[in-house]
C-alpha positions in Angstrom: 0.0 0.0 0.0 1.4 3.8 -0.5 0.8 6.7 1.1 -0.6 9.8 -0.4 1.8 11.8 0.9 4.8 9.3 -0.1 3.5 10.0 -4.1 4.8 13.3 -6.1 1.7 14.1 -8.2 3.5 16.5 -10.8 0.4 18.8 -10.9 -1.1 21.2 -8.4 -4.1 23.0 -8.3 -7.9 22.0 -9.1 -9.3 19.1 -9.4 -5.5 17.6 -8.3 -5.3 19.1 -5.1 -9.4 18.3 -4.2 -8.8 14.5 -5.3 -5.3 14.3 -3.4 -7.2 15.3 0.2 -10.4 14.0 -0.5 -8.6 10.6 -1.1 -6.4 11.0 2.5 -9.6 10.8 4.5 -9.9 7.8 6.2 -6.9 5.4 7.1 -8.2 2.7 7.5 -7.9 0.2 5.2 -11.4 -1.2 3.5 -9.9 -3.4 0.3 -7.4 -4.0 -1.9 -5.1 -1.3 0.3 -8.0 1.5 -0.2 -9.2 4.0 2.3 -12.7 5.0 1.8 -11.5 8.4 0.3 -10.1 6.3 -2.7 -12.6 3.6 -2.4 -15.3 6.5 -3.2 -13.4 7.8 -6.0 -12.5 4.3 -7.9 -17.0 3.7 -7.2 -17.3 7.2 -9.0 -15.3 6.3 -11.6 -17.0 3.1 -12.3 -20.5 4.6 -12.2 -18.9 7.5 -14.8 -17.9 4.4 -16.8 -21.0 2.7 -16.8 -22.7 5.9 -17.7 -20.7 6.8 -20.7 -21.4 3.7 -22.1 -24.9 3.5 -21.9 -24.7 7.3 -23.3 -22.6 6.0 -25.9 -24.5 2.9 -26.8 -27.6 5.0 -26.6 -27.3 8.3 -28.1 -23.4 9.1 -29.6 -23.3 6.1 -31.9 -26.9 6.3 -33.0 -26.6 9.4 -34.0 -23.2 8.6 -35.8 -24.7 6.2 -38.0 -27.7 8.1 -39.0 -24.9 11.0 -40.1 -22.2 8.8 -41.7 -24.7 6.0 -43.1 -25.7 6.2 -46.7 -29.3 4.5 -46.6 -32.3 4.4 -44.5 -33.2 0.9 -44.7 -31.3 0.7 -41.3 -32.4 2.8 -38.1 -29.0 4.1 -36.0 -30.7 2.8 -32.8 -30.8 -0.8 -34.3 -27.2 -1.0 -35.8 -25.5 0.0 -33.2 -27.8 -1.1 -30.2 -24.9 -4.5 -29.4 -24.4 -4.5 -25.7 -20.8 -4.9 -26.8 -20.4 -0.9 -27.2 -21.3 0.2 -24.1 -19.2 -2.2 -23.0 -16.1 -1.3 -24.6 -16.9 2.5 -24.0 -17.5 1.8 -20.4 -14.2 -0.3 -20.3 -12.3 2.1 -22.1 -13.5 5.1 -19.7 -12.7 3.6 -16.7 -9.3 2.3 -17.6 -8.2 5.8 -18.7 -9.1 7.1 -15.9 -7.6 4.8 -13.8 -4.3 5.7 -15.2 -4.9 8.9 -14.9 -5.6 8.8 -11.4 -2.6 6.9 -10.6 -0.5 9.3 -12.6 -1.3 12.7 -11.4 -2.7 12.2 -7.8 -1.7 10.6 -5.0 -4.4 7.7 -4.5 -3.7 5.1 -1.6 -4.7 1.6 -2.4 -2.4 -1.2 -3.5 0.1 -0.2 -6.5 -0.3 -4.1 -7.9 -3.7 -4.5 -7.6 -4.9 -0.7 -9.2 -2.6 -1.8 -12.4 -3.7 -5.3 -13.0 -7.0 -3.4 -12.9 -5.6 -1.0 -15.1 -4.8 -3.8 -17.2 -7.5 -5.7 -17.2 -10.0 -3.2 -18.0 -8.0 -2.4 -21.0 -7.9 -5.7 -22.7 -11.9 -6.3 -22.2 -12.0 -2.9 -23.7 -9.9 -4.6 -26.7 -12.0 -7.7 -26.8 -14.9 -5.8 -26.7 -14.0 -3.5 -29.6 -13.2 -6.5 -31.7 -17.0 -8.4 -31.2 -18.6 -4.9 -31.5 -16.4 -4.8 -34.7 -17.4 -8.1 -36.4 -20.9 -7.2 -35.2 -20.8 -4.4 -37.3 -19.7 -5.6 -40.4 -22.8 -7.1 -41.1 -24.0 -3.5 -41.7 -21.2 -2.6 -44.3 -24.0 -2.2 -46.7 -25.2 1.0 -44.9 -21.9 3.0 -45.7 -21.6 1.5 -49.1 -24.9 1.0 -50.7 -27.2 4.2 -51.8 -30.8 3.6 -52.3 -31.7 4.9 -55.7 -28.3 5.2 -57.1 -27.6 3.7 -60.5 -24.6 1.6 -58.9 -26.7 0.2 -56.5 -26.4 -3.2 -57.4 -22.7 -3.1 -57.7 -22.2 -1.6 -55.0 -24.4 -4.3 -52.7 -21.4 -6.5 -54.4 -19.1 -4.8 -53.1 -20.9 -4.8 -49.6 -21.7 -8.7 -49.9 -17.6 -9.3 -50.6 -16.6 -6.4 -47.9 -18.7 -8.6 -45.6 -16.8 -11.6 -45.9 -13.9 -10.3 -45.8 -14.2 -7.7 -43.2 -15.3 -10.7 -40.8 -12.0 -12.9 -42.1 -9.9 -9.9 -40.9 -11.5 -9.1 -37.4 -11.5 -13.3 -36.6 -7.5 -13.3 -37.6 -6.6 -10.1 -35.9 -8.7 -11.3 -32.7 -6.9 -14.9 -33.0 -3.6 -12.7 -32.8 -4.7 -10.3 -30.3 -6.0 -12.9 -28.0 -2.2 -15.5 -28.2 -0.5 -12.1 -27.3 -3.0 -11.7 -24.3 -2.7 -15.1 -23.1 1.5 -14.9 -23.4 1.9 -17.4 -27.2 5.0 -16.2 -28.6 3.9 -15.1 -32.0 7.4 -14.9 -33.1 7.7 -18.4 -33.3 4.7 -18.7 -34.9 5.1 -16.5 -37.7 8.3 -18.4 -38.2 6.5 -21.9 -38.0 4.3 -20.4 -41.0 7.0 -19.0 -43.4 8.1 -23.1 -43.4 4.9 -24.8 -43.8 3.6 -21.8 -46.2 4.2 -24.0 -48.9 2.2 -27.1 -47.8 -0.7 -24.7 -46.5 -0.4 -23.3 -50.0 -0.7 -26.3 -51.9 -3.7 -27.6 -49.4 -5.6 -24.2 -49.7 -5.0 -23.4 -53.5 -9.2 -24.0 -54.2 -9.8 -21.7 -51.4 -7.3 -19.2 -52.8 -8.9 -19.6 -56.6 -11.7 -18.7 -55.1 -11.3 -15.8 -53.6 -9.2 -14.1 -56.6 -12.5 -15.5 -58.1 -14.2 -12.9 -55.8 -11.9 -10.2 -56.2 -12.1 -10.8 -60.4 -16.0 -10.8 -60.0 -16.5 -7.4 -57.8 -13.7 -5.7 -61.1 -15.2 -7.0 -63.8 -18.5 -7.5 -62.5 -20.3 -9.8 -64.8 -23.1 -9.8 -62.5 -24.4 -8.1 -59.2 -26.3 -9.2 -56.0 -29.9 -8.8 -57.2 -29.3 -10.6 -61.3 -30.6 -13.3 -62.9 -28.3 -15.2 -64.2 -27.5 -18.6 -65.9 -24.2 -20.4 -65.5 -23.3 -24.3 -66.0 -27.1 -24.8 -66.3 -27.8 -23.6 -62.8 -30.3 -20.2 -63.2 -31.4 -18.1 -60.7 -31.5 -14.7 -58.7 -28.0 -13.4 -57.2 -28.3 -13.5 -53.3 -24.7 -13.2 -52.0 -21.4 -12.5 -53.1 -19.1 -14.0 -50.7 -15.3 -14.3 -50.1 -15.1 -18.1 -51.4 -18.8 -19.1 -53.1 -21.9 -17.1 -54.9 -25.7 -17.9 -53.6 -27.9 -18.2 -56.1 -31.9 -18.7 -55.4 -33.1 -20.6 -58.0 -37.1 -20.3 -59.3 -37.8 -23.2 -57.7 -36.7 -21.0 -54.2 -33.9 -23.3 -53.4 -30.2 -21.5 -52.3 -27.5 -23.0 -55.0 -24.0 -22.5 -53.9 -21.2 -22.3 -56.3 -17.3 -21.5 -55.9 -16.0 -18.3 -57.7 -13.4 -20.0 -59.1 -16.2 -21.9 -61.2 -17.9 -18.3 -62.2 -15.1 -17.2 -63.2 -14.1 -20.0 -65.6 -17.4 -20.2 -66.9 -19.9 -18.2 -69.3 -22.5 -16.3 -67.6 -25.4 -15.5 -68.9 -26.8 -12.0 -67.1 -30.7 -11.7 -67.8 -30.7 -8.1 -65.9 -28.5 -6.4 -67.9 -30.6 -6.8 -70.9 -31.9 -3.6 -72.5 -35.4 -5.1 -74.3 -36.8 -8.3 -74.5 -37.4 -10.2 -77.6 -40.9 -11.2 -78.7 -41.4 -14.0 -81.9 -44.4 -14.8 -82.4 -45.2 -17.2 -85.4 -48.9 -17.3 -87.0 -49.9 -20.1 -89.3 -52.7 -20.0 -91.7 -54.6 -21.9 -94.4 -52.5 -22.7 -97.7 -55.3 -21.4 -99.7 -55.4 -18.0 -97.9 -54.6 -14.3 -100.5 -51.6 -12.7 -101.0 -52.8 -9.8 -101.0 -54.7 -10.7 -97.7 -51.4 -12.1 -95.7 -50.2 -9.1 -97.0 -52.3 -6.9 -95.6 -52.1 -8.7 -92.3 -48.0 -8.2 -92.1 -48.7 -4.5 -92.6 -51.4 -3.7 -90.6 -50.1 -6.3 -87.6 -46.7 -4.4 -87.7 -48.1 -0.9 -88.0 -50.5 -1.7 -84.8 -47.5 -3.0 -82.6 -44.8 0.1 -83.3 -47.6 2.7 -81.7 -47.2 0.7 -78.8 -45.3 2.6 -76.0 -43.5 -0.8 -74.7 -42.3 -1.6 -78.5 -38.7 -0.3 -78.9 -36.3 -1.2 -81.8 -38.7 -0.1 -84.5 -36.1 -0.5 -87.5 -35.5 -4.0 -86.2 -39.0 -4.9 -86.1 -40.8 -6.9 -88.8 -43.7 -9.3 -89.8 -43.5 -11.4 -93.0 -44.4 -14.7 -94.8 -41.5 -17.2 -93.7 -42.9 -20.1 -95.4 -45.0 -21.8 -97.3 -46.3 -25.7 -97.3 -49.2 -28.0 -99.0 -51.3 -27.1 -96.3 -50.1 -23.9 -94.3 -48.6 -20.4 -94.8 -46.6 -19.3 -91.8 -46.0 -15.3 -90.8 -43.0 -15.0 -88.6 -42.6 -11.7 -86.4 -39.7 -10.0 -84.7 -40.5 -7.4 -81.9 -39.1 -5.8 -79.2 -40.7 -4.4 -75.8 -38.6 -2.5 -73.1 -36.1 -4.7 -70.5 -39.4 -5.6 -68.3 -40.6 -9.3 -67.7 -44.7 -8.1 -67.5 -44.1 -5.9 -69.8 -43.0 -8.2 -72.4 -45.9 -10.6 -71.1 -48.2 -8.4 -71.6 -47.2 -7.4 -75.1 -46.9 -10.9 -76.2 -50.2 -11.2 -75.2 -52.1 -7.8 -76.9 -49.9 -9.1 -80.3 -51.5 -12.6 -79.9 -55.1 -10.9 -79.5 -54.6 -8.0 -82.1 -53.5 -10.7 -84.6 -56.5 -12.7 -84.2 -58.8 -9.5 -84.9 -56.6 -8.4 -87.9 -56.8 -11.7 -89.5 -60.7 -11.6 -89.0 -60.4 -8.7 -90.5 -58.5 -9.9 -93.6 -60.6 -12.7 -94.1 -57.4 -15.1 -93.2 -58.3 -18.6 -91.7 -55.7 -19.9 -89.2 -54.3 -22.9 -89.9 -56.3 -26.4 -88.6 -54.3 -29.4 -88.5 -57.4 -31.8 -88.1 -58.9 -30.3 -90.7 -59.2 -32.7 -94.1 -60.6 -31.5 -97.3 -61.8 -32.9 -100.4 
């Protein structure tokens, strides 16, 4: 135990002096070598700690994330409500403080005890920092991605791959931190690795492929979380982008996983990034119909579907006699609607319908196969 007046403090005046005689009072010893001067100083700092993290937890961060964040589909309150904050705050707060108090007044307790405190308090600050951390990188995607942006999707790419590899890094730099705190000698370690690098290299080379494979898909970005893609027969919706292998959702709702490295070697077919939808619809009628009347059908059929506001591509559309057989004529058509699944549904649809009333019109008979004549 030490004396308060054994201690040079270094620094005079307010709050020094008040802490140095408020700390004297009582000589008696209560615990760990405190008087209940310093005993009711280290209990204010630890309700001062406790307090700053709850105001932290609460309020500071909250309010943080609603300034630095870039979307709104995540409330401040919710991101950064882990308990793990206040924690670390609170930790943080009262080891500083702690310090300080042993540095610059005179406290009496037990020099040993105060600075494995010290110490300790520190270190579950670290740990702390390093869960609230990986918590957090869940929530990438509220720094990175902007609702409403035309990047959007490659930038929720980006946030599925920062993910995966933000939590890689916190796990290995909390594997390190945690051998120093529990005395490994990493030295040796780092040694052990540069010998066996070779063997883990050889053992891990898929693992490696694939995460170049992520790195080559988030430059060249043949396709973003949200597309509909095709590759090596597997189709489906873009869920994840992750450090070694892609989700996909399939139609039938089921999650396919499949390594980068695969994506990469392979050709993938991006639905989304079309820019219109092809419609072909082929109409077959009688052999005996007019000339003049399929004629008339290809021109007014066409005219009808380039005044329609989901037809694009008008110099590439067309509808013409494609061929001709003992018993049918078929009129082939080429037509384009805007990049839109219902749209082009729809459209398919009206063409159908407005070819049916057209032909009526031209006195055209679709072609029946069960029908025999003399």
């Amino acid at each position: 135990m030490q004396e308060g007046a054994d201690v040079a403090t270094g620094s005079t005046g307010f709050p020094y002096d008040f802490l140095n005689e408020f700390m004297e009072k009582g000589t008696d010893e209560l615990i760990f070598g405190m008087n209940s001067g310093t005993l009711i100083i280290v209990l204010a700092l630890i309700g001062l700690s406790v307090a700053g993290g709850i105001a932290a937890r609460r309020f500071i961060f909250p309010k943080l994330m609603d300034l630095l964040s870039k979307t709104d589909r995540i409330d401040g309150k919710t991101l950064m409500a882990p308990k793990s904050l206040g924690w670390m705050i609170g930790f943080l707060i009262f080891s500083e403080s702690m310090s300080w108090l042993s540095n610059n007044t005179g406290p009496i307790w037990d020099d040993s005890f105060a600075q494995a405190l010290i110490d300790w308090t520190f270190t579950l600050f670290v740990l702390g920092l390093l869960l609230a951390t990986y918590r957090l990188v869940d929530f990438l995607d509220a720094f990175i991605v902007v609702e409403g942006d035309a990047n959007i999707a490659s930038r929720r790419s980006l946030a599925s791959v920062a993910e995966s590899v933000g939590h890689l890094a916190v796990v290995l730099i909390a594997a390190f931190v945690m051998a120093g705190l529990i005395g490994i000698d990493l030295n040796g370690l780092i040694a052990g690795l540069g010998i066996t690098g070779l063997a883990l290299a050889l053992a891990a080379r898929d693992t490696v492929a694939n995460i170049f494979g992520a790195i080559s898909i988030i430059i060249d970005q043949p396709f973003n979380v949200g597309d509909w893609i095709l590759v090596e027969g597997i189709e489906g919706e873009v869920v994840e982008i992750g450090l070694r292998t892609t989700l996909i959702r399939s139609s039938a709702d089921t999650l396919i996983t499949i390594p980068n490295a695969n994506l990469v070697n392979s050709p993938v077919e991006n639905f989304s990034q079309r820019r219109f939808r092809r419609i072909q619809p082929t109409f077959e009628f009688e052999a005996n119909s007019n000339p003049e009347s399929l004629k008339s059908f290809c021109e007014k059929l066409l005219t009808k579907v380039k005044e329609d506001a989901r037809a694009v591509k008008e110099g590439d559309s067309w509808v013409r006699v494609n061929s001709f057989g003992p018993s049918m004529v078929t009129v082939s058509c080429n037509f384009y609607s805007v990049q839109s699944a219902a749209s082009q549904r729809e459209m398919t649809e009206d063409i159908i319908l407005m070819a049916q009333t057209i032909a009526t019109d031209c006195g055209l008979e679709f072609h029946e196969p069960r029908l025999r004549r003399q």
